[in-house]
C-alpha positions, 0 to 999 in steps of 0.5 A, a space after each residue: 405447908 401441906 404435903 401429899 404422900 403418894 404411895 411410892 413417896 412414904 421413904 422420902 417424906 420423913 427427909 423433907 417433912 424434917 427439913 421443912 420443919 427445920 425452917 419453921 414450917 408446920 408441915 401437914 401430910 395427907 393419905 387417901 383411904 384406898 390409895 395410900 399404902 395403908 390408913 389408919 382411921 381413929 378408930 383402929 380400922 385399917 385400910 389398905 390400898 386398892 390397885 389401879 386396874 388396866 381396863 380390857 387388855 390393853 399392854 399398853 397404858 395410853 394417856 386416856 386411859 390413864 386419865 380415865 384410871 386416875 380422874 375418881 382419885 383425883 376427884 377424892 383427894 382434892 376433896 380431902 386436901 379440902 377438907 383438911 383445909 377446913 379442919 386447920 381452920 377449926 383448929 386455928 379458931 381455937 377450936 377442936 374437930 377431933 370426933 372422938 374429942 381427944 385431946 389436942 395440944 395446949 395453944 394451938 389457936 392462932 399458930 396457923 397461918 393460912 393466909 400462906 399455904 404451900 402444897 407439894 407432891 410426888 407423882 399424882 400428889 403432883 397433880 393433885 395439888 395443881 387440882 387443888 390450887 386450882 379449886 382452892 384459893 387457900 393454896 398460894 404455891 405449889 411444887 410437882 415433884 414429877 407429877 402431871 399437869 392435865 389439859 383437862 381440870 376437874 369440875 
């Protein structure tokens, strides 16, 4: 299970993380550089998020421009969704994509099952999983929590 956090989600996904795991999903959570509240890197940089600027002086935000605000994010966090997709493959094959080589936990070869892959958001975590199982057919189900689903698809 594969979970998006946007950067109004962080209260509400300790509840459903647990939950899920409860049940015996391994539950794995994603934050964008620049978009999340705040990312830590492994090297102890941190990265705070940039806001979403209005362009010219609209008052009010029409779908267009909205989409035009939000289509680079998408681009970004689907190709993060994939690449952590990657990442579990390597650590599924026994193998580990730390960079700096630390330690991963003993017996994690084999544990994952990515032939069944669920992904949920909020908000544009809801819309970056519809792009995702779009581009990715390691993703198999889906949940919008409150996201949109554009007519227009990323390329």
């Amino acid at each position: 299970m594969l979970q998006i956090r946007s950067r109004c989600l962080p209260h509400r996904a300790p509840q459903l993380t647990e939950d899920l795991v409860s049940h015996g999903f391994v539950v794995v959570t994603v934050d964008h550089p620049y978009d999340g509240a705040a990312v830590e890197f492994p090297n102890g940089a941190i990265v705070k998020s940039t806001p979403l600027a209005v362009p010219g002086n609209d008052k009010v935000l029409t779908y267009e421009t909205w989409y035009a605000m939000v289509k680079p994010l998408l681009r970004v966090r689907v190709a993060d969704v994939r690449f952590v997709l990657d990442e579990l493959a390597i650590i599924d094959a026994g193998k580990n994509p730390d960079a700096d080589g630390r330690q991963l936990p003993h017996n994690l070869a084999g544990t994952l099952d990515l032939k069944r892959i669920g992904m949920f958001g909020h908000s544009l975590g809801g819309a970056t999983m519809a792009q995702v199982m779009r581009a990715d057919s390691r993703i198999r189900a889906g949940l919008s929590l409150d996201g949109p689903f554009f007519e227009r698809w990323l390329p």
